[in-house]
N, C-alpha and C positions, 0 to 999 in steps of 0.2 A: 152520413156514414159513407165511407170511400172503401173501395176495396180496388187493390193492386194483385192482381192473380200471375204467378211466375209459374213457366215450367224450368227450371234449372238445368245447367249443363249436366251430361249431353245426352240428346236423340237422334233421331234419325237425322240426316241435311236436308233431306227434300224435302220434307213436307209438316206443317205443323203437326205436332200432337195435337187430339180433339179436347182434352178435358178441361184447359181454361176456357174455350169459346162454349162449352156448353155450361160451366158454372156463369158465364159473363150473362148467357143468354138469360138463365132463370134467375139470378138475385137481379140485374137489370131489370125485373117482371114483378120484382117485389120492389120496385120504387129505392132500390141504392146504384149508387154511381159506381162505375165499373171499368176499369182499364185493365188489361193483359198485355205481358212480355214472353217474350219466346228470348233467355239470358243465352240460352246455348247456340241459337242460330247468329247473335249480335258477334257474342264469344266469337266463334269461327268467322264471321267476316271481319272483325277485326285482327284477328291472330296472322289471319291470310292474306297479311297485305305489306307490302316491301316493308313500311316504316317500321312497323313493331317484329319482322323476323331477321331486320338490321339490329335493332335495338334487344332480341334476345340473343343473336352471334356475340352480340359484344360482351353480355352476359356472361354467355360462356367462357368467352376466350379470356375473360377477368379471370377466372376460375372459382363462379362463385357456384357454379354445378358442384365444383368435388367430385367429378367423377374424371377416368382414364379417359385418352382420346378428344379431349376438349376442342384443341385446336380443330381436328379431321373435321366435327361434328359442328363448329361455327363457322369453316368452312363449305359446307352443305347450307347451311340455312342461311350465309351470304349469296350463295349460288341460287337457291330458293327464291333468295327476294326481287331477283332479276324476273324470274317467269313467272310468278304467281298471280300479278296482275289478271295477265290474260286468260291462265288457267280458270279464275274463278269466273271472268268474264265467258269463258266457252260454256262451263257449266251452269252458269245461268240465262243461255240464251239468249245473251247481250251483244255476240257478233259471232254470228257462225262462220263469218270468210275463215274465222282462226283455226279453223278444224282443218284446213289443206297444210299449215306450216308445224300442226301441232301433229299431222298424222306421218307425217314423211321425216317428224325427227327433230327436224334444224330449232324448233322453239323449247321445252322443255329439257331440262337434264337429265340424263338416263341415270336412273341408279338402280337398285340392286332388283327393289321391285321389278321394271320395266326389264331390266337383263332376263328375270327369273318366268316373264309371262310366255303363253301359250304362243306359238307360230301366229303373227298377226294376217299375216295371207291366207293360212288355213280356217281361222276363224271368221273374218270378214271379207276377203277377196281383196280384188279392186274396186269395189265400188261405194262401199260400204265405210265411206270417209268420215263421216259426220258419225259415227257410231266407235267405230276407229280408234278417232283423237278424243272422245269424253273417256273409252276406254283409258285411254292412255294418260290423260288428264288427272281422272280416280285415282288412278296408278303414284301420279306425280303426289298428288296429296296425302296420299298414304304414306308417301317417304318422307312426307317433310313432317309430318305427324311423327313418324316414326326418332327423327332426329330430335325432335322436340320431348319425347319421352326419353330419349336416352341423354339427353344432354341438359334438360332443362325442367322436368319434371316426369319423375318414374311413375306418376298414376294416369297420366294423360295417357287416353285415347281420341281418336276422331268423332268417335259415335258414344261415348263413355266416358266418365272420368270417376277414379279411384273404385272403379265395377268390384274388383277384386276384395275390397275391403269391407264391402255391405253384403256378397254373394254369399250365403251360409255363415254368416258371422253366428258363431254362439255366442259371441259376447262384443260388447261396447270398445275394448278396452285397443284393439289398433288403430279405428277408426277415430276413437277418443285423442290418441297422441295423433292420427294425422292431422288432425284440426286444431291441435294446439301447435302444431309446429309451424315453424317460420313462412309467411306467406310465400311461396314462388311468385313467378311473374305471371302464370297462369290464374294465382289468386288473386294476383290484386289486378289484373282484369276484369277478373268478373266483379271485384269489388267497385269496382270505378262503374264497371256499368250497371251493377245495384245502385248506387249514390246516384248518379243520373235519374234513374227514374224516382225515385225515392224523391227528391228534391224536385223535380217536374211535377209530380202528382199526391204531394204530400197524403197520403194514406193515411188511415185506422185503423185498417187492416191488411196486413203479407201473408197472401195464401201460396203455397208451395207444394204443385202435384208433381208427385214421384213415381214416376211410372216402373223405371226401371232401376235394379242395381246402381247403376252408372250414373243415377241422377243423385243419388244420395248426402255424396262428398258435398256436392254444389249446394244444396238443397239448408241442409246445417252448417256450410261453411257463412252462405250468406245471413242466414237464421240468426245463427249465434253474431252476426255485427249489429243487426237491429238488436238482439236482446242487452247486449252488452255495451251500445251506444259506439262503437264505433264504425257505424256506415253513415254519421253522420245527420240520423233522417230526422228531418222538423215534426214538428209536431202534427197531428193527425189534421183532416180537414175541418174537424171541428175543435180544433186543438183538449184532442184527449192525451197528450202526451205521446212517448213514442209509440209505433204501430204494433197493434199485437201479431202474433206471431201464430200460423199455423203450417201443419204440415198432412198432406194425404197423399191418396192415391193409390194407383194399380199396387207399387209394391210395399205400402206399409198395410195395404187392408190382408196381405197374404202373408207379412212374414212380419207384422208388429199386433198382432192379436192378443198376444199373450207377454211384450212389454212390460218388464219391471226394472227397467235402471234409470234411475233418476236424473242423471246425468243427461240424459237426452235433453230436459227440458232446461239445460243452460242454454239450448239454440232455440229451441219453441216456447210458446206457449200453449198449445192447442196442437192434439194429434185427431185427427178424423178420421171413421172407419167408415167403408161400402161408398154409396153416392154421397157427394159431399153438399148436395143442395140442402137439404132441410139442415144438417146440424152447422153449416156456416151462414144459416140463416138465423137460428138458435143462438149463434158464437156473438154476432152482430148483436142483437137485443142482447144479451146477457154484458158487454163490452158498453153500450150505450146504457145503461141502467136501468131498459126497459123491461127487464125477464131475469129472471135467478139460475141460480147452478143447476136448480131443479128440474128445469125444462131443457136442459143441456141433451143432445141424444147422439148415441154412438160417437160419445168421445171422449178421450183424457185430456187432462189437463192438471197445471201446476195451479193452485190457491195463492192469495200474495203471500202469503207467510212460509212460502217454498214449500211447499207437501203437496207430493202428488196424488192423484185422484184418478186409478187404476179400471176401477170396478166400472164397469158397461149399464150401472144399473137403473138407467133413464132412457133405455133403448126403445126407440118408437118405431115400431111397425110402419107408418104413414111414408109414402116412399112420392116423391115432388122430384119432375125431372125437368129439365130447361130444353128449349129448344136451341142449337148451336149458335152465336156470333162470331164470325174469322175477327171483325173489325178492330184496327191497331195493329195485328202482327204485320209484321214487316214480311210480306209475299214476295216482293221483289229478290230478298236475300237468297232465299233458300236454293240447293243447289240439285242438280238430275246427274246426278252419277251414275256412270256403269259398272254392274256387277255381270261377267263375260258366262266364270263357271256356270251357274245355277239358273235357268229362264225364269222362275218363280222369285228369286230374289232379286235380279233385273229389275224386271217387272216390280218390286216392291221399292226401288230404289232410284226407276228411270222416271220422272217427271215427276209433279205435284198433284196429288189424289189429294180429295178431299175426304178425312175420316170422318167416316159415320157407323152409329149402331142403328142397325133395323129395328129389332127388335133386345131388352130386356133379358140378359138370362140365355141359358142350355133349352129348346125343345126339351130333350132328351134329357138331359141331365143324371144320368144311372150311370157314365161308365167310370169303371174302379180305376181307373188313374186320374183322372181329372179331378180338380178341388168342387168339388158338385157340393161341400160344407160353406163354401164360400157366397155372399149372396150374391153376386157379380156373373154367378154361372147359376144357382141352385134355383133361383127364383128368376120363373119368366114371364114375363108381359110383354105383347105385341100392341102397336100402334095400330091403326087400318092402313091400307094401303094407298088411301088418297094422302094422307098425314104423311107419310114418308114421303110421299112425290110431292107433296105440297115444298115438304126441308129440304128437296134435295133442290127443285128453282130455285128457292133460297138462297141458298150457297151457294149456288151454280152463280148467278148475278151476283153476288156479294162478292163471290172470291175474283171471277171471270174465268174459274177451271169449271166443265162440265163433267170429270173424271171423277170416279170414289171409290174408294176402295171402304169395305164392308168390315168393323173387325169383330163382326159377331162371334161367340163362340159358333156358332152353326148358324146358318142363315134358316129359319123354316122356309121348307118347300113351299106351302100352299100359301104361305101371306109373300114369298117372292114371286109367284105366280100373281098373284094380282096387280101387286108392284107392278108384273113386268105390263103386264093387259092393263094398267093406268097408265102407262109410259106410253103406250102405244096408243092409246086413246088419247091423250093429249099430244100426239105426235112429237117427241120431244126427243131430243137427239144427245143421250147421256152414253156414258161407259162405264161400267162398274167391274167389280169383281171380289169376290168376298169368301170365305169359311163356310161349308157344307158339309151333311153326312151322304158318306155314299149308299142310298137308300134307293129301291125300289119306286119312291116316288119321281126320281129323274127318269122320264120317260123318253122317249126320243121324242113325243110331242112337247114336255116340257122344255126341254133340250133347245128344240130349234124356236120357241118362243122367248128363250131368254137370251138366243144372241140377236136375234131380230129386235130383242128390246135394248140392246146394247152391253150385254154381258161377255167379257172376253177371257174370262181366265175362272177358276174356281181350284181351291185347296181341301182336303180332307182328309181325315185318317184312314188309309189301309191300315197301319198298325199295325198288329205282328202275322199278318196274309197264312194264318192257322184259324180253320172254324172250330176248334177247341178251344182256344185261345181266347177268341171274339167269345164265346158264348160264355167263357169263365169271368171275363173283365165285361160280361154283361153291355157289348158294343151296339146289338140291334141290328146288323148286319150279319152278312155271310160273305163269302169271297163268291162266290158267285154271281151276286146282288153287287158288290163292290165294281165287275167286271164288266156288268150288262151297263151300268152308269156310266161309265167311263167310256164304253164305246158310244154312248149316246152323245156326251159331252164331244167326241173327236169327232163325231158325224155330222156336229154342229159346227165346229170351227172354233170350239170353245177349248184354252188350253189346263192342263190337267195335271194340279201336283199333287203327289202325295207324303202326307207323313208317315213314317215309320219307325216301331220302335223293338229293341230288344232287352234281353235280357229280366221279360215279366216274372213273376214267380211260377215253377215249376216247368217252364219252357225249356225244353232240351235243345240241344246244340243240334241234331235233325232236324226239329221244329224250325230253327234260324236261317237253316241252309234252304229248306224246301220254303220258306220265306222269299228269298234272296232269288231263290228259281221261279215264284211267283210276281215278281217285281222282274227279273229278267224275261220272262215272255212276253209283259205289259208294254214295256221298253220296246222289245221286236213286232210287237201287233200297232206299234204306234197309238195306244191309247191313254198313256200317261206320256210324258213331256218333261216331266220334272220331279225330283225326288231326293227326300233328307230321312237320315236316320239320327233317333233319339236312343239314346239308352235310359231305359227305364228308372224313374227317380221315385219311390215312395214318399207321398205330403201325408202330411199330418190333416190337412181335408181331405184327400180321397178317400172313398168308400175303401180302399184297398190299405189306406192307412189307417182309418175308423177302427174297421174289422179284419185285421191282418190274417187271421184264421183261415176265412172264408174263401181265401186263396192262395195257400196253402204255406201264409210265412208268419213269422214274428217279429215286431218290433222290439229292440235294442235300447231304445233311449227307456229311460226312467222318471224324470222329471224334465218338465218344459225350460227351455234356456230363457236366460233372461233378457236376449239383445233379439235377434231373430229366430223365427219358429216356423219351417217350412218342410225342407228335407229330413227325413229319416231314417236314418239304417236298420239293417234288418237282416234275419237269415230267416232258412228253410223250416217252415214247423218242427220240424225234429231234431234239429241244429245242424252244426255242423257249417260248412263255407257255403257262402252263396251257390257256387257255379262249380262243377266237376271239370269243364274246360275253363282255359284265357279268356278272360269275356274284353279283357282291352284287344286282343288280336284279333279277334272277332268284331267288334267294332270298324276296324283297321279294314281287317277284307269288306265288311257289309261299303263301306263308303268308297272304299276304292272301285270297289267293283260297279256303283249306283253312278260314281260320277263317268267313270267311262262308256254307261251303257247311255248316260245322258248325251254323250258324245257320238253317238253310235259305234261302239266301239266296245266288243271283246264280248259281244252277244253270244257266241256260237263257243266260248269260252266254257267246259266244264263248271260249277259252282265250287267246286271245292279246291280249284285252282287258284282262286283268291287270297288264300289262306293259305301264306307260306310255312305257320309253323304245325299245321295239321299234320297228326302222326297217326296211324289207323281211323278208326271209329271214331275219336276223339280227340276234342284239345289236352294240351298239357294242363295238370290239375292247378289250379292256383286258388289264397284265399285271399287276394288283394283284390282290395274294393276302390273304387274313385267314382267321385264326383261326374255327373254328366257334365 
């Protein structure tokens, strides 16, 4: 039995998603043969390269886009095919000389991005070349993305493709026609580089982890060629016919729970919920004839006689985790882009981390916005602290990055304290940085023993910086506690983002502003670095979407949709509009004013000068609601 593990386009460019190398790790542990692709990083290196952005100008300029502006638009992506070479060669650290011709201008084409960025002298100086030109490089790539969606396919993104069409879908039914319609050139791309491997590694099984919105489109579009026999794929390694077909991951465990359209399974065979170790291990023995439907666990799936098999009612507690494999992705591809605004997404976007989970699961797992219903956060297990240092030499050797980024929901304090005193007792010279709460346990001793162990950055929710607020959505924090952490973190050398969110239930337009003023002195004391606001989303897991009462709203929906189940609307217990103010204008000032404080800049600025449509006491009333 073979299994072929795909992450589907698109994710991040730098650096692999972790969940093929950790499903590779543990059914490789159960004695099956195991290969993984990364379809969205091959995608992007081949998209980004003269021959094929000659070969979609011509595309266009056929006029088989159908869209205005043809010519303009394959004249861009003729001009594209000249610099792109280099481009991807700077961002992957294949000849840094190119960062002097790329940073003074004369190698890439300015277009509208590049017209539109920040003062390049004000943000990097003179010296600051090599930094500069990958800025500028990102930049270049963004644009020719951007022509390639407008001229060549309207769901492409760089980091995403067709995000829009899977993001809150209530139902099947756009998604449905974008994957029956006509392949663009973007599709049979990535069809040609399914057929490759499919035909190199003749499979029995296509696993497909979907982490995100954006991987979706890819996810079913390849799905459905195996099911419907046109990817062409031979028969299995044991020739069981074509490969069976599954699908999981981050976002079908959160937003396909409650899945009833049948339609889906014209692309799968097989949907998986939570860790997908045990029930693709299940899927395997039930596919070889070794195990029945009966042992099947936290999964659907379609019967041969086309009826689906909805109900969860084989769900096995027993929870089998793998330890990671990088081995087969293609490392060398991926790309270190610059992100200039935000030092937290930089940092998330500047070189190749290797992801890892510490530990299993929320410590915490109480507060009313988070899917704490989900077991991915609800249910926690830690490793010991030698076992983590043991994975992380592992990878470190395996990949040759010693870098990792942590994507715990919350890193716990005391098992990263031991981490960090095993790092250091094996004198080992790693870098990490990962999700934390701002708690009392960051002490200034723990502080400077986690950058001495090679921690250089930590994230975590302030949230809405009101201890009314924290103690309603049950956070475990105070702003007090929030503020002694973060000086600790700054006095360590350790940099410091925060998230933030508004618009919780019952929070007044005061509460937002005196928010905004507590994230503005953070800013001026230098103890945060970096910072995003959320506008508050109610899930159907959160405790806050569980028990909408309990603080102080009501849920709106009535029955569960049948395509995705994530977001919720809602109003005030007592009805009436969400928000007595604009809550988008508000949004508006919260970020304008967070980015410029990020910049050092407009600190000493009243709070309520952010908000040009402030009229006394309050916002203008509105009952328009939107999407985060």
């Amino acid at each position: 039995m073979k299994f072929l593990l795909i992450t589907p386009p698109l994710t991040q460019l730098n650096t692999p998603y972790p969940a093929t190398a950790v499903l590779k790790g543990y059914l490789q542990g159960c004695g099956y043969e195991v290969v993984q692709a990364d379809l969205g990083i091959e995608m992007v290196d081949r998209m980004m390269s003269p021959d094929w952005l000659q070969k979609a100008a011509r595309w266009v300029a056929d006029g088989h886009g159908g869209k205005p502006g043809s010519g303009r638009v394959a004249g861009q992506l003729l001009q594209a095919a000249e610099a792109v070479e280099p481009a991807m060669r700077l961002l992957r650290g294949q000849d840094a000389t190119l960062a002097w011709r790329v940073a003074n201008g004369s190698l890439l084409p300015e277009g509208r991005r590049m017209r539109q960025a920040e003062d390049m002298e004000w943000a990097f100086g003179t010296a600051g070349i090599a930094d500069r030109a990958r800025y500028m490089a990102t930049l270049f790539l963004e644009e020719v993305a951007d022509g390639l969606r407008e001229g060549v396919d309207g769901h492409f993104g760089l980091v995403n493709y067709a995000e829009q069409l899977a993001a809150y879908a209530p139902d099947f039914d756009g998604l449905y026609e974008a994957l029956g319609a006509a392949p663009t050139p973007m599709d049979e791309l990535m069809a040609a580089l399914l057929r490759r491997h499919l035909e190199e590694e003749r499979p029995d099984v296509v696993c497909f982890s979907v982490p995100f919105p954006g991987c979706v489109y890819g996810a079913l579009r390849c799905g459905g060629m195996i099911v419907n026999g046109t990817a062409g794929a031979a028969a299995g390694s044991e020739g069981t016919g074509r490969p069976r077909v599954c699908i999981g991951g981050g976002f079908v465990n959160t937003e396909w729970r409650q899945l009833r359209d049948g339609r889906v399974f014209q692309f799968c065979d097989f949907i998986t919920l939570d860790d997908g170790e045990l029930p693709l291990r299940r899927i395997a023995e039930f596919v070889a004839g070794q195990g029945t439907e009966h042992e099947l666990v936290r999964t659907m799936w379609r019967r041969a006689d086309g009826t689906a098999v909805w109900e969860l009612l084989h769900a096995d507690e027993t929870v089998e985790n793998g330890q990671p494999d990088f081995e087969g992705l293609p490392l060398e591809l991926y790309l270190s882009t610059a992100d200039m605004t935000n030092p937290m997404h930089r940092l998330w976007s500047d070189g190749r981390w290797n992801k890892l989970m510490m530990a299993h699961g929320c410590y915490w797992h109480r507060c009313a916005f988070c899917d704490t219903g989900l077991d991915y956060i609800g249910r926690f297990a830690a490793p010991t602290a030698a076992q983590v240092v043991d994975t992380m030499e592992r990878v470190a050797a395996q990949t040759g990055c010693s870098g990792f980024h942590f994507v715990d929901e919350a890193l716990p304090p005391k098992l990263l304290g031991e981490v960090c005193d095993e790092l250091l007792r094996r004198r080992l010279t790693m870098t990490f940085w990962g999700n934390i709460r701002f708690e009392k346990a960051y002490t200034a001793e723990l502080c400077s023993k986690l950058a001495r162990a090679g921690c250089v950055a930590v994230s975590g929710g302030l949230e809405v910086a009101s201890d009314r607020l924290l103690r309603l959505m049950d956070k475990g924090v105070t702003i007090e506690q929030t503020v002694e952490a973060c000086r600790h973190f700054r006095d360590a050398g350790i940099m410091v983002h925060t998230y933030l969110m508004y618009g919780f239930p019952t929070e007044t337009l005061q509460e937002t502003l005196d928010a905004l003023d507590t994230v503005r002195r953070m800013f001026d004391e230098g103890i945060v670095q970096s910072a995003f606001w959320h506008r508050y989303a109610m899930t159907c897991h959160s405790p806050s979407g569980l028990h909408p009462e309990r603080y102080g709203a009501r849920r709106l929906d009535r029955e569960p949709n049948v395509f995705c189940n994530n977001e919720v609307d809602w109003e005030p217990a007592a009805g009436g509009p969400q928000f007595d103010y604009d809550i988008e204008e508000v949004g508006r000032g919260l970020r304008t004013a967070t980015y410029n404080y990020m910049n050092g800049l407009g600190i000493d600025r009243p709070v309520r000068s952010w908000f040009p449509g402030l009229q006394g006491p309050r916002m203008h009333k509105t009952n328009k609601k939107t999407r985060r």
